[in-house]
N, C-alpha and C positions, 0 to 999 in steps of 0.2 A: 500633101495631106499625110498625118502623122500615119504610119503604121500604126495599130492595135496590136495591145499585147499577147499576148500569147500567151494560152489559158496554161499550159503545162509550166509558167514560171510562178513562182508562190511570190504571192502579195506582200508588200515590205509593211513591217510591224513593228510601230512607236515603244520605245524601253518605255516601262514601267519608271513612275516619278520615286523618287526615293524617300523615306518615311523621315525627311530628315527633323519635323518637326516635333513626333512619335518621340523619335529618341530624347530630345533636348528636354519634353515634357518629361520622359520616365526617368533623366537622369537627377532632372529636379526636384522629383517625388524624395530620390532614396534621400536617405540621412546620410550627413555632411559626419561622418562618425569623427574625423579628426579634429574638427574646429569646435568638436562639443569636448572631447577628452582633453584637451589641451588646454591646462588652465599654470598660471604662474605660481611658481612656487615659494611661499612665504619668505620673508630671510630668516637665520636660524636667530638671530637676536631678537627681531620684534614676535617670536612663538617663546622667546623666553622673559620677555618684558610681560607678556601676556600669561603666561602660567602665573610669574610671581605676583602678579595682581592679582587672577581669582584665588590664591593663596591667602595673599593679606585679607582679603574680601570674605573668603571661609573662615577666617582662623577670628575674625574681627565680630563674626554674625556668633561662632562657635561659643565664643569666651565671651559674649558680652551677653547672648540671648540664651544659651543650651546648658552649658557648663564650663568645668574648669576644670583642670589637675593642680591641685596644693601638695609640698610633702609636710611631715611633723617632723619638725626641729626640737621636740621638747618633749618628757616622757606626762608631762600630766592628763595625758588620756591612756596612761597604759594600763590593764593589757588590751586593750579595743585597739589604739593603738601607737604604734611601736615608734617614738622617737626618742633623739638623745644629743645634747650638745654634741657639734663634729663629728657624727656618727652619718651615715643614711640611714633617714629613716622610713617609714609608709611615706606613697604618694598612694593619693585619696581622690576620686572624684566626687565633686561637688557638683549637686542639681541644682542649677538657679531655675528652675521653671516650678516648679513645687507648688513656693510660696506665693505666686502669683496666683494661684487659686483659693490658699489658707493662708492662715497663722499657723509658726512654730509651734507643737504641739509638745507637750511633757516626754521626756525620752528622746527625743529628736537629738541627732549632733549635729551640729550647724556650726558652718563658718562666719563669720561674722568681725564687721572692721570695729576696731575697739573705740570706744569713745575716746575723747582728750585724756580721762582720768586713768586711762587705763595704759599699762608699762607691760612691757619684759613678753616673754613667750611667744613670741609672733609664732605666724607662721605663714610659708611665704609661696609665691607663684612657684612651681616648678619649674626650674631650668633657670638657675638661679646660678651658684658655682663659680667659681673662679677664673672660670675661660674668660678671657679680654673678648673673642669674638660674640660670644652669649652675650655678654654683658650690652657689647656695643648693640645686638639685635635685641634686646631690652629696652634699652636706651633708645631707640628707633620707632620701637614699639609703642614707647610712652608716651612719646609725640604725636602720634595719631588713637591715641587713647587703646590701645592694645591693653600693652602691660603697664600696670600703674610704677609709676617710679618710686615710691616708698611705701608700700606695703605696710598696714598694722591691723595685717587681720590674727584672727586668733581660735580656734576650736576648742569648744567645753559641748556641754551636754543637758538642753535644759530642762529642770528640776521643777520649776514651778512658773505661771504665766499671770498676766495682769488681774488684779482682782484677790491673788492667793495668800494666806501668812504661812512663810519657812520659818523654820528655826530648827535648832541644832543643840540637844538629841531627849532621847528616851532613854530610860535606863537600861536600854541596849546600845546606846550611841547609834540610835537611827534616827535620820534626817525625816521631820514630821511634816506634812504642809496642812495646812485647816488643821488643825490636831491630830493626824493619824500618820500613822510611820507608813515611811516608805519602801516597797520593794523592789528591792538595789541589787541586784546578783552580778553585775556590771562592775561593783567598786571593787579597789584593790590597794591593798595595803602595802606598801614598803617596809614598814617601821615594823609587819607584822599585827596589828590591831590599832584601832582608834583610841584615845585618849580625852585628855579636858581639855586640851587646845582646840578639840574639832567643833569646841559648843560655838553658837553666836545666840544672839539676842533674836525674837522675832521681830520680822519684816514684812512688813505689808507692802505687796507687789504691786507698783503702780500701772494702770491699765498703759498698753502699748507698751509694756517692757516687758524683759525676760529676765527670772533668775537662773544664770548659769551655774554648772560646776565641772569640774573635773574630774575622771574616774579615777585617777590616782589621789586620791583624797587629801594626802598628806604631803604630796608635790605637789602641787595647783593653785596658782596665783588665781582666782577666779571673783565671784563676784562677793563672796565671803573676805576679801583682804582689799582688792583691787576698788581707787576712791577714796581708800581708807575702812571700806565696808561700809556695810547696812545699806541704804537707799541708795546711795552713791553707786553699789555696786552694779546696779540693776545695765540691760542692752538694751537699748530701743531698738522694737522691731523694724524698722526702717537701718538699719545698722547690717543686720543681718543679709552676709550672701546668698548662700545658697544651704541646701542638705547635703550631710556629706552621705554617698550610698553605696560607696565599696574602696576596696583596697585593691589598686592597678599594677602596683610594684611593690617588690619584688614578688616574682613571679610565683616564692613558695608562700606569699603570705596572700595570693589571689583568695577573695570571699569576698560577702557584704555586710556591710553594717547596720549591727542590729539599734531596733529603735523601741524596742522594751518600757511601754511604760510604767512610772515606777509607782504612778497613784492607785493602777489599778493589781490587786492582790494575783499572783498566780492560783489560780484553783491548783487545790490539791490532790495528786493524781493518785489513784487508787492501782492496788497492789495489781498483781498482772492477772492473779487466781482470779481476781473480783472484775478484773474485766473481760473475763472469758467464762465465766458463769453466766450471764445469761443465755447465751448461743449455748452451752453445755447441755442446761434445763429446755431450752426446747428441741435439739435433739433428740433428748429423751423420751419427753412426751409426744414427740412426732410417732414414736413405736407404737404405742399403745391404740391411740388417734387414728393410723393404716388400718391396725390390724382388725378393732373394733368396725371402723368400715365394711374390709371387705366381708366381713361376717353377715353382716347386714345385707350387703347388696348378694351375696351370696345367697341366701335364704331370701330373699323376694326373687330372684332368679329361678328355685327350684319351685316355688309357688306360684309360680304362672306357667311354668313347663307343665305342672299338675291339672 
């Protein structure tokens, strides 16, 4: 028969089981932080395949839907603005968005492609020049309808719109439309004044066209020569690019372009005395106005103290 134990010995006591399951669940919880940050790094080619596409794809939406930069090759919008054979001249931005809500409006200068009848004065995309490389990205351009490959557009200034009769002049040599002369603060003379070369015939403006000109009067192949003149000369509004709305280069000739129309007469401004006379006279009489006041409320004050 077994002995019994023997109370003074301590009882043998089973380890504890190990949490091994605890763990494997809480290590599954954390985040895996390396297999998230760890992602492949593009090659440096297809991140530059990929810029020069949304390039083309801005530059394609820019110019075809928003606007454009033109420079002027030619001085017959001078002094608005500034070009000259071989020279650089203004570069212009052009708003094509405008017109999609109007018609060209009298005083507007607008780019616009010349019809068949129309020669000489272009004036062209920017970035244009004699680089072989430019040219070639031109050239590139035209293929996917970027940059057109032979440019015949042209900037004037239109003077009168469908429905109008121009003719040319008053015994001031000013440009009349419906019978009443125009105000032109915009022209500019080369020759120093106008003469009897600047008359034409009246022209009755066919509806959807525009009569152009040019602010250098006496340089400007326009719609007065260009056809041959008269009818001929006229732009269909469908022709027309965009609005030109400022001068972008060079940097000293930064402003915008005015759009002055010439049917409607400037009101004439009054001397500076006469426009500060009326604020003078009620100054004035504001004095008397107080003063009589307080006298009043003054005296009904002392007559109710009484």
């Amino acid at each position: 028969m077994p002995a019994p134990p023997r109370r003074d010995e301590p009882a043998a006591v089973e380890p504890e089981p190990e949490p091994q399951a605890e763990d494997e669940q809480a290590a599954d919880d954390q985040p895996r932080h390396g297999k998230h940050r760890r992602r492949k790094k593009q090659p440096l080619w297809r991140e530059l395949v990929t810029l020069v596409a949304v390039a083309l794809v801005l530059t394609f939406l820019i110019q075809h839907f928003i606007g454009r930069v033109y420079s002027i090759p030619s001085g017959s919008m001078e002094q608005t603005l500034h070009g000259c054979p071989g020279c650089t001249g203004d570069r212009v931005f052009v708003d094509k968005i405008v017109y999609d809500f109007r018609d060209p409006l009298p005083g507007d200068v607008v780019v616009f492609q010349g019809p068949n009848s129309w020669t000489g004065e272009q004036v062209r995309a920017d970035g244009s020049g004699n680089n072989p490389f430019v040219k070639g990205l031109q050239y590139l351009g035209s293929l996917i309808g970027i940059a057109p490959p032979d440019e015949r557009d042209f900037v004037k200034r239109v003077i009168a719109i469908g429905g109008q009769t121009v003719e040319c002049c008053d015994e001031q040599f000013r440009v009349m439309v419906d019978g009443k002369p125009l105000d032109e603060p915009y022209v500019h003379w080369e020759s120093g004044g106008p003469d009897e070369r600047q008359r034409f015939a009246p022209v009755t403006v066919p509806e959807g066209t525009l009569w152009v000109m040019g602010d250098n009067r006496a340089n400007s192949a326009d719609s007065r020569i260009q056809g041959g003149g008269g009818i001929r000369g006229v732009v269909p509004i469908t022709k027309v690019i965009g609005k030109v709305r400022a001068i972008v280069l060079p940097p000293s000739r930064w402003q915008g372009v005015g759009d002055h129309n010439p049917q409607v007469p400037t009101p004439v401004a009054a001397p500076a005395w006469h426009t500060g006379l009326p604020a003078g006279l009620g100054v004035a009489a504001a004095w008397p106005v107080l003063w009589f006041g307080r006298r009043i409320r003054n005296s009904l004050t002392s007559r109710k103290a009484e």
